[in-house]
C-alpha positions as CSV (number, residue, x, y, z in Angstrom):
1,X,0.0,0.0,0.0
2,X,1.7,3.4,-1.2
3,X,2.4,6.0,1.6
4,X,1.7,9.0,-0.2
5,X,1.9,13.1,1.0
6,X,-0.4,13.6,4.1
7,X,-0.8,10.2,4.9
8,X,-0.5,9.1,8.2
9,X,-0.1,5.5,10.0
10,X,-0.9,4.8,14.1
11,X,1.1,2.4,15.9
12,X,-0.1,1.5,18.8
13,X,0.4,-1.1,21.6
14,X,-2.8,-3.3,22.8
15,X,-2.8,-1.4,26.1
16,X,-4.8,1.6,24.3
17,X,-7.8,-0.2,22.4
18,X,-8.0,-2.6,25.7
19,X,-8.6,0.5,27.7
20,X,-11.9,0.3,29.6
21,X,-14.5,2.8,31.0
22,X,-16.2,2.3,34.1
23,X,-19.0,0.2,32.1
24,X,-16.1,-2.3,30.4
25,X,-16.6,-0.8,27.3
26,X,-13.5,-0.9,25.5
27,X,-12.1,2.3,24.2
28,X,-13.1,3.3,20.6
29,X,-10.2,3.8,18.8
30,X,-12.3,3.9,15.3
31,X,-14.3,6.4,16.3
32,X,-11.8,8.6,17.9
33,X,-9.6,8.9,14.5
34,X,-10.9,12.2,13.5
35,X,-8.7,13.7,16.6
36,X,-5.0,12.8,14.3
37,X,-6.5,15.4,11.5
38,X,-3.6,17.9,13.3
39,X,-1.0,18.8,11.6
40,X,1.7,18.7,14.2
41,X,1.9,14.4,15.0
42,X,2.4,15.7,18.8
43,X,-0.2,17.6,19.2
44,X,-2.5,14.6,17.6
45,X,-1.3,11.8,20.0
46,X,-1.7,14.5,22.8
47,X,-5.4,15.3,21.5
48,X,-5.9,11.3,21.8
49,X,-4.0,10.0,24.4
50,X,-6.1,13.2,26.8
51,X,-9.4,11.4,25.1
52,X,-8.1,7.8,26.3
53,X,-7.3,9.4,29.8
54,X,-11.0,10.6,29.4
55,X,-12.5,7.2,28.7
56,X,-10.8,5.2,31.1
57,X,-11.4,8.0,34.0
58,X,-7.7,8.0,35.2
59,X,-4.7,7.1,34.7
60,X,-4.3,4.0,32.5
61,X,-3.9,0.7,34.3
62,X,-2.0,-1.0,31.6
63,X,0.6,0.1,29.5
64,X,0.1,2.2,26.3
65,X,2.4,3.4,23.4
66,X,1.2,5.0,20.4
67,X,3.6,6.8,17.5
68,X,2.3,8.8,14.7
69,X,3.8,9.3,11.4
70,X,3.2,11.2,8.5
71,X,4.6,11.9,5.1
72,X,5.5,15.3,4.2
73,X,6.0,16.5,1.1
74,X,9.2,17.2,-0.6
């Protein structure tokens, strides 16, 4: 699959879409990926690692790594 200008590709360990709220409901990655639309890869992860925090209501109980790249153009 081509990585082409703009694109970008989460990696993530199991620790973040095993994350659970209160109810067991596992967080929703998918539905969370319109929060890596920034520009700035940092300040995506930050925007989505504070929504995981949200979800889970605390800190996280396991771990969780996530890294962000994107293609810029030449």
């Amino acid at each position: 699959m081509p990585f082409l200008e703009g694109d970008r590709i989460l990696l993530f360990t199991d620790g973040v879409v095993e994350a659970r709220d209160d109810s067991g409901t596992f967080y929703p990655l998918n539905d969370r990926l319109h929060l890596l639309r920034s520009d700035e890869p940092q300040e995506a992860l930050d925007s989505l690692r504070a929504d995981l925090v949200a979800h889970t209501g605390g800190p996280l109980p396991d771990d969780a790594a996530m890294l962000l790249l994107r293609r810029h153009a030449r």
